[in-house]
C-alpha positions as CSV (number, residue, x, y, z in Angstrom):
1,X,-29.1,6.7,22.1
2,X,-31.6,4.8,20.2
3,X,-33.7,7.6,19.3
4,X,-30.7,9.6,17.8
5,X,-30.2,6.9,15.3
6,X,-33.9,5.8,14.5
7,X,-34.8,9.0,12.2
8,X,-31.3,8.6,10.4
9,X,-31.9,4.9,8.9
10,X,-35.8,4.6,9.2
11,X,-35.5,5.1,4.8
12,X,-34.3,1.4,5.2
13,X,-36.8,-0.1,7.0
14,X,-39.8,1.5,6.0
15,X,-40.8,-1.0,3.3
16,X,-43.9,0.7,2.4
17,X,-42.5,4.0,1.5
18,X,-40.9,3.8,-2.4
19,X,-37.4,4.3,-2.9
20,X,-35.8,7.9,-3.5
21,X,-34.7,8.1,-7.2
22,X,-31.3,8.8,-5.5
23,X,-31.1,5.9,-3.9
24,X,-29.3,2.6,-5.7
25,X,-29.8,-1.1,-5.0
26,X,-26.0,-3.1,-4.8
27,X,-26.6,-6.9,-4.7
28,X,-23.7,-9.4,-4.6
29,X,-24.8,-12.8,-6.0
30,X,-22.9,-15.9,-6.2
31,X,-20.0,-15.8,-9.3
32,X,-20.1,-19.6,-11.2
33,X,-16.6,-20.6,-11.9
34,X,-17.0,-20.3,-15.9
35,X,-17.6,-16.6,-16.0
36,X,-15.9,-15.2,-12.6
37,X,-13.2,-13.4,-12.4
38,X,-9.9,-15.1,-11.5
39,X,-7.8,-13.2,-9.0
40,X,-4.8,-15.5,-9.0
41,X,-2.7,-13.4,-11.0
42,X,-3.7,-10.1,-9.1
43,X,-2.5,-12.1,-6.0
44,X,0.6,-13.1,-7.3
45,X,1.5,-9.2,-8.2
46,X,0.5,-7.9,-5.1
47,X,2.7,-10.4,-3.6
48,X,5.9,-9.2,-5.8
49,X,4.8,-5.9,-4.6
50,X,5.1,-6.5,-1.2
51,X,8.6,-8.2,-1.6
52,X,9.9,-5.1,-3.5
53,X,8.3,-2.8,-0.7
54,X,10.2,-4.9,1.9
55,X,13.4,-4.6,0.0
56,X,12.8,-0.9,-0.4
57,X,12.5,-0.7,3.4
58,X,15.3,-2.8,4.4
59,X,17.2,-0.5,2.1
60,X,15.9,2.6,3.8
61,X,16.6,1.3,6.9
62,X,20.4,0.8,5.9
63,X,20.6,4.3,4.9
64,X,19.5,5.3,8.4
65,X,22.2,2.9,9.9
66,X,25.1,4.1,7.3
67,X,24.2,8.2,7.9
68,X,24.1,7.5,11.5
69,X,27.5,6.0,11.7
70,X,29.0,8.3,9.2
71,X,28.5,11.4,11.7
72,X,31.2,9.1,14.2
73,X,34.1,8.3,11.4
74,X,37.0,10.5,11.1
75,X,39.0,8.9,8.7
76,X,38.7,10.3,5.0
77,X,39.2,6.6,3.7
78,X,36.2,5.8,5.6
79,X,33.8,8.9,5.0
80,X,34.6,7.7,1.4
81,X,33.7,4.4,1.3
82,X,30.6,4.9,3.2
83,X,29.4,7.5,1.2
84,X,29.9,5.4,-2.3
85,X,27.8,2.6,0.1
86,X,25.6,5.6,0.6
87,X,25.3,6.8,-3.1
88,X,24.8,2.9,-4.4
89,X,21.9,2.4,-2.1
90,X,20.4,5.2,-2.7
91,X,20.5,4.7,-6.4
92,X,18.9,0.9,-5.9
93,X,16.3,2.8,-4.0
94,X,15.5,5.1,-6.8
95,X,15.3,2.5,-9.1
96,X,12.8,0.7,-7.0
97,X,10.5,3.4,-6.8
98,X,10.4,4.0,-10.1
99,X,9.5,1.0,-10.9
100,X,6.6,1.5,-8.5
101,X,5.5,5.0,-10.0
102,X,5.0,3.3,-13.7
């Protein structure tokens, strides 16, 4: 198994051979705390994002419950009320993704 791999990465660890003008250097160095970047505010919106997703599921989830009982009811009273329940969540939903396409 060894000798599959050691033609593959030998560019790496030959140091005497110089680098392929394809090839790039990345080095992460060590960000003072005048000129970093502060991510708190990213955090905080990925946060709100996940609360929004977790409405948007729980909504979704109600759908499934509210479609599954509406194949049992009988009464048009019922069917009706259900579906306005239906029609309103679905609406929130919409809204929701929207708001996540912009």
């Amino acid at each position: 198994m060894d000798d599959i791999f050691s033609g593959t990465f030998s560019c790496f660890w030959d140091k005497d051979q110089s680098p392929s003008p394809n090839s790039y250097v990345i080095e992460m160095t060590q960000s003072s705390s005048i000129g970093g970047v502060n991510f708190n505010s990213f955090f905080e919106d990925v946060e709100a994002i996940k609360e929004e997703l977790w409405d948007l599921k729980n909504l979704y989830s109600q759908l499934q419950a509210a479609h599954e009982q509406s194949k049992t009811l009988h009464n048009a009273k019922t069917v009706k009320e259900r579906q306005e329940k239906m029609d309103n969540d679905i609406a929130k939903s919409l809204k929701k993704a929207k708001m996540f396409k912009v």
